[in-house]
N, C-alpha and C positions, 0 to 999 in steps of 0.2 A: 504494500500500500504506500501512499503517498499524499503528502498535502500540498495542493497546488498553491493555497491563496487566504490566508486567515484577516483579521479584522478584528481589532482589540478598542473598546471603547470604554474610557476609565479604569481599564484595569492597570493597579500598582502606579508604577510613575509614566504609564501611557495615554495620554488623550485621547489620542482617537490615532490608530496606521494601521493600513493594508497592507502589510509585503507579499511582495509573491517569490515561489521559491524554488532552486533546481529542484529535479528528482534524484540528484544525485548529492552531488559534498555540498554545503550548503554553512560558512563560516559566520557567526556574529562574531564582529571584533569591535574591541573602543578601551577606553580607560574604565580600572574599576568603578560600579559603583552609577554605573550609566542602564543599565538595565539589561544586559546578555541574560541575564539566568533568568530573569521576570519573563522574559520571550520564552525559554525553555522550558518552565516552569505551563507558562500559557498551553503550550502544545501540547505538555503531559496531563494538563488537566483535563484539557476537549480529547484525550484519546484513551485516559482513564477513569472519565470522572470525579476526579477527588485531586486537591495539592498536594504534595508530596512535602511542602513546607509550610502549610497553614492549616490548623485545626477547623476552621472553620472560613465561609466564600467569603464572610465579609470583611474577612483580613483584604481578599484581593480587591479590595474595592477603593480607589483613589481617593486619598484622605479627605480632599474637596467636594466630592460625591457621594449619593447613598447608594447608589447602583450602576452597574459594570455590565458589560452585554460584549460577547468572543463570538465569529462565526468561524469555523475550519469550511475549507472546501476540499475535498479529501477522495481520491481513487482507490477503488479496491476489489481485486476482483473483476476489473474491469466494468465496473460500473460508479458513475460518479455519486457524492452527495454529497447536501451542505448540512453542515452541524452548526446547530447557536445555544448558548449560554445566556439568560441571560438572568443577574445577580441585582437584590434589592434588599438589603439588609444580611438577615440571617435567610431569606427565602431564597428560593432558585426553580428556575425549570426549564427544560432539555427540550429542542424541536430537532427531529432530524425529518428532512428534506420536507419543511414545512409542519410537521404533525408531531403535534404536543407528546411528550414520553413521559409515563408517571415515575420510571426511574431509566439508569444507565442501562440495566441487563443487555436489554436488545441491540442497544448501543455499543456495546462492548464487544458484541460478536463479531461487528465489522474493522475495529480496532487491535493494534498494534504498538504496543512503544516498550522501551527501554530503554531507560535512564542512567548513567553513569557520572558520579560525582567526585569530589575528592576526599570522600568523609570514606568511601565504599572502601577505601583500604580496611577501613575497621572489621568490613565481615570478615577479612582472615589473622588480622591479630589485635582483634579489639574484644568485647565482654559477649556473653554468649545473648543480650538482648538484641546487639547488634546483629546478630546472625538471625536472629528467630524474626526481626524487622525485614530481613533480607527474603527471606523465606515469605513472608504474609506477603510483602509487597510486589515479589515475584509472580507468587500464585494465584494473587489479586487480579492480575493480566490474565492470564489464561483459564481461571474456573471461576465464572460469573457470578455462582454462588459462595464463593470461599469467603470472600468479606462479609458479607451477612452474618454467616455460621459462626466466624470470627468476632464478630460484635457481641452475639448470644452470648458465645460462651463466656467472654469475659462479661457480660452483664450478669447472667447468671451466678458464676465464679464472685464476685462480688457481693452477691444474696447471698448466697451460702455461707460466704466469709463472715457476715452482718449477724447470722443466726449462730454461729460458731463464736463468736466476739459476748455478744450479750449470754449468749451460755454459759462462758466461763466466767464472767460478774455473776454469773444466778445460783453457779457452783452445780449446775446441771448432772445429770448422772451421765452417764455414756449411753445407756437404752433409750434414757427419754429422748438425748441427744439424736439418738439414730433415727428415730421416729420424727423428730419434728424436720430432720435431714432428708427424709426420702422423699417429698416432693422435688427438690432441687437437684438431689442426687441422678434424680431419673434425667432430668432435662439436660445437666451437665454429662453424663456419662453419653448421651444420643451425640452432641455437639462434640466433645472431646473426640469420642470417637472416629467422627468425619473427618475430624481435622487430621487427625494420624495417618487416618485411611490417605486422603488425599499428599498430605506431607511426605508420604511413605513412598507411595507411587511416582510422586514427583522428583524426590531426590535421588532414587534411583535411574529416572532417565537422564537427569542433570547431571550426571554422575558421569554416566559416557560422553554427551554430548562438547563438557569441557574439557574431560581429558585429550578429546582429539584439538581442541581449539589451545589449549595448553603447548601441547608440543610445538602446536605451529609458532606460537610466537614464542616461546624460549627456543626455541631451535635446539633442544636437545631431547635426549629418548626419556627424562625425570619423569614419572608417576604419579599422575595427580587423584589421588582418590576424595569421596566421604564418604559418611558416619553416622549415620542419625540417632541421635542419643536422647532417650525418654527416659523416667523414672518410674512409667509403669510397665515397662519390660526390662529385664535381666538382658536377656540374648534377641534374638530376631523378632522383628515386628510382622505378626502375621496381617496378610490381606484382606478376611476373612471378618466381616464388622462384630457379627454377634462375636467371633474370638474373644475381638480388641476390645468390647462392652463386659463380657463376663469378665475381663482381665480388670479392668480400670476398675468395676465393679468391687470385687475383690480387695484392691488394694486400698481403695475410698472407705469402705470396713475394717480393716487390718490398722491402718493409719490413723484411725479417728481418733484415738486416744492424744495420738503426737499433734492432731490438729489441733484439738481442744487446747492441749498445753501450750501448745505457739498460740493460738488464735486464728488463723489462719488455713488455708486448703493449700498443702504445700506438693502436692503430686497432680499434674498434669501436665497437659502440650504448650503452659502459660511458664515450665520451667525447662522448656526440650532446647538443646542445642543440637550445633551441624559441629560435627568434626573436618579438619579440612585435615590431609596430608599429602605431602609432597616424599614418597620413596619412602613411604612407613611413618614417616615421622613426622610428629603434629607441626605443621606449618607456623601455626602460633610462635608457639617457642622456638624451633630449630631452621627456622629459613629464612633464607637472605632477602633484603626489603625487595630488593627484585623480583626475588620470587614471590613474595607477599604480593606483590604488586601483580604479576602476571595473573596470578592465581587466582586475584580476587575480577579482574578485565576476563579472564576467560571463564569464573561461573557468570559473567553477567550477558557475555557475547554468545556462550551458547544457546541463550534462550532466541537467539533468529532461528535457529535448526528446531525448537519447542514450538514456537507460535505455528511455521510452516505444517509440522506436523499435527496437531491440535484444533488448530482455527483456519488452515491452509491461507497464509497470513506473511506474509515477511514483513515484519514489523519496522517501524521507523524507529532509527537509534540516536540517543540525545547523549551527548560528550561534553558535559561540563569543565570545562576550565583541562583538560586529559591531555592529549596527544603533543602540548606543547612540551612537556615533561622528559617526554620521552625519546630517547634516541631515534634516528631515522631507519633504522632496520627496525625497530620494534612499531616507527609510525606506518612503514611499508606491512608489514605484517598485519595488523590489525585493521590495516584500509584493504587487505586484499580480502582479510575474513567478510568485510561490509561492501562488497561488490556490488551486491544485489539489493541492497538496503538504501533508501533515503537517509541522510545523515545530517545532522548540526553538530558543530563544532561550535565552543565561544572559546576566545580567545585573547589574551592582549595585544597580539602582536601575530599576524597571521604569516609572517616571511617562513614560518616552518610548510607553509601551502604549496608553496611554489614547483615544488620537486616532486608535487604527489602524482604526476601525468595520470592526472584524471579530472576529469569535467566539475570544474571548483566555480561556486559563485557567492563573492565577498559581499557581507552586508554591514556594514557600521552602524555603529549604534551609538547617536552620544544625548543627554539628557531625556532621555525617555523616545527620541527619534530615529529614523530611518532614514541616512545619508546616501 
C-alpha cells in the first residue's frame, strides 16, 4: 500500500498542508523541533488508529484550536481511498471513502504501517515492559481484535486487583476470597488466554521472519532467536485455549494466597516478557550495541514479510530520526530489505540520501511547513 496525498488541518504545530508523496523513499528533513515526527506521527495514526505518543486525540489538537481534521488518500490492493479524521475535543470519528465508521476495525484491514524510533533500541536491552509494549503494538497492526482484548484484560486485571486490595484491609479469608474472585477470575482467565494464544502464535512466526532479515544486515551467519516467557507456564506454551485456561486457571488458585499478601494479581500476560538472543546468549547483556541495534531494526523490518502474509499488505515503513546513524553498508542493507515498501525517512541532514540510487523525494519541513 501506499499514500498518495494526506491533508493535516490543526493538527500539532500544523495549520493546514497537503503534501503529496513518492511511492517510494520519501525524506522529511529540517532542524529539530520543526515538526518531522508530528508528520510521522500523522501517518501512523490515519493507518492505525491510535498515537503512538499521545494518550488521548486531543493532545493532537493545535493549542489555538478545539478540533483537528487529517484526510490520507491511500492505494491498496489496487484500489484507491480517502480516509479522514476528524478530532473535536476528546471526541473523534472515522469516514472512509465518504461513510461514517463506528470504529477503526474495518479500517485497519486495509492498512499497513510500521514504525521505527530511536527509543526501539530499548526492546532489546531495555526492561521487559518495553518488550511487552513492542509486542501489543506490533500485534495491534495485524489482529484487529488484539487491542480491545488488551484493554479488557487490563480493565478487568485492575477489578480484580481492587477486590484483592480491600480484602486484605477486611482480613478476608482465602475461601471467601475465592468466591467473591470468581466472577472476574472467569473474564480474566477468557482474555489472558487470547492474548497468549495470539502472543504465542505471533512470536513464533516473528521468530523466523527476523532471523533471515538479521543476517542480511549484519552480514554474518550470528543466530538471532526468541523466547517467550510467561509465568503461567514452566516449559512450552501450548496452542490449544481451553489448555492455556485450565492452566492460568490453576495457577490464579494456587497463587491467591501470595496475591492477597502482595495485594495485587501478580501472574499473567500483564508480566510476560520476549527473550531476544543472538548465538544463545541473551542479547540484553552479552551483545554488542551493534548488534543490539540490528536486532532490535530486524524484529521490527520483519513484520513487511507478517503484514504481506496476514493482510496480503506490504505495509508503509516510518524511520524516525534511523538511517542517519548508520553506516552506508548497513543504510544499503536495510533500503534493499524496503524495496517494495513506501518509506519516510526524517532527518536533519538528508546528504546521507544521495548515494541511495533509488527514487528519493526530499520534503523540508521548517515551523510546522512544507518547503
Amino acid at each position: 500500500m501506499n499514500i498518495n496525498r494526506m491533508r493535516l488541518v490543526n493538527y500539532r504545530n500544523y495549520k493546514d498542508i497537503s503534501p503529496n508523496f513518492s511511492p517510494n523513499i520519501n525524506i522529511l528533513y529540517g532542524n529539530n523541533g520543526q515538526g518531522k515526527t508530528n508528520l510521522l506521527e500523522a501517518i501512523f495514526l490515519m493507518l492505525r488508529g491510535y498515537s503512538h505518543r499521545a494518550s488521548s486525540t486531543k493532545e493532537l489538537i493545535n493549542f489555538d484550536e478545539n478540533a483537528m481534521y487529517c484526510v490520507a488518500e491511500f492505494r491498496t490492493n489496487q484500489t484507491n481511498h480517502n480516509l479522514s479524521l476528524k478530532a473535536q475535543n476528546t471526541k473523534k470519528g472515522w469516514k472512509l471513502d465518504n461513510k461514517a465508521e463506528s470504529s477503526f476495525s474495518k479500517i485497519q484491514n486495509l492498512t499497513g504501517c510500521i514504525l521505527f524510533e530511536p527509543d526501539d533500541l530499548e526492546i532489546v536491552k531495555g526492561n521487559p515492559d518495553r518488550r511487552r509494549k513492542f509486542i501489543n503494538m506490533e500485534l495491534s497492526g495485524l489482529v484487529s481484535t488484539y487491542r480491545s482484548i488488551l484493554k479488557d484484560y487490563e480493565r478487568i486485571r485492575h477489578q480484580r486487583n481492587a477486590v484483592i486490595k480491600q480484602a486484605r484491609l477486611n482480613n478476608t479469608q482465602i475461601k471467601d476470597l475465592q468466591e467473591l474472585l470468581n466472577p472476574w477470575n472467569t473474564q480474566l482467565i477468557d482474555k489472558a488466554s487470547r492474548l497468549l494464544q495470539y502472543r504465542n502464535r505471533y512470536l513464533k512466526r516473528l521468530a523466523q521472519k527476523a532471523q533471515s532479515i538479521y543476517t542480511k544486515l549484519a552480514g554474518s551467519n550470528e543466530k538471532l532467536e526468541l523466547a517467550y516467557k510467561t509465568n503461567i507456564f514452566d516449559s512450552k506454551i501450548p496452542d490449544n485455549l481451553d489448555l492455556i485456561r485450565k492452566q492460568y486457571n490453576k495457577v490464579l488458585i494456587n497463587e491467591l494466597a501470595g496475591d492477597l499478601e502482595r495485594g495485587y494479581t501478580r501472574f499473567g500476560p500483564h508480566n510476560d516478557d520476549l527473550e531476544i538472543l543472538i548465538n544463545g546468549n541473551s542479547a540484553r547483556y552479552f551483545a554488542s550495541q551493534g548488534q543490539q541495534r540490528t536486532a532490535a531494526i530486524s524484529l521490527k523490518l520483519a513484520h513487511i514479510d507478517l503484514y504481506k502474509e496476514i493482510l496480503n499488505i506490504t505495509p508503509i515503513v516510518l524511520l524516525d530520526d534511523i538511517l542517519s546513524e548508520l553506516d552506508s553498508n548497513r543504510q544499503k542493507n536495510i533500503l534493499s530489505v524496503l524495496s517494495e515498501a513506501q518509506t519516510f525517512i526524517t532527518c536533519t541532514d538528508p546528504s546521507f540520501s544521495f548515494d541511495m540510487n533509488k527514487d528519493v523525494k526530499l520534503i523540508k519541513i521548517k515551523d510546522g511547513n512544507i518547503l
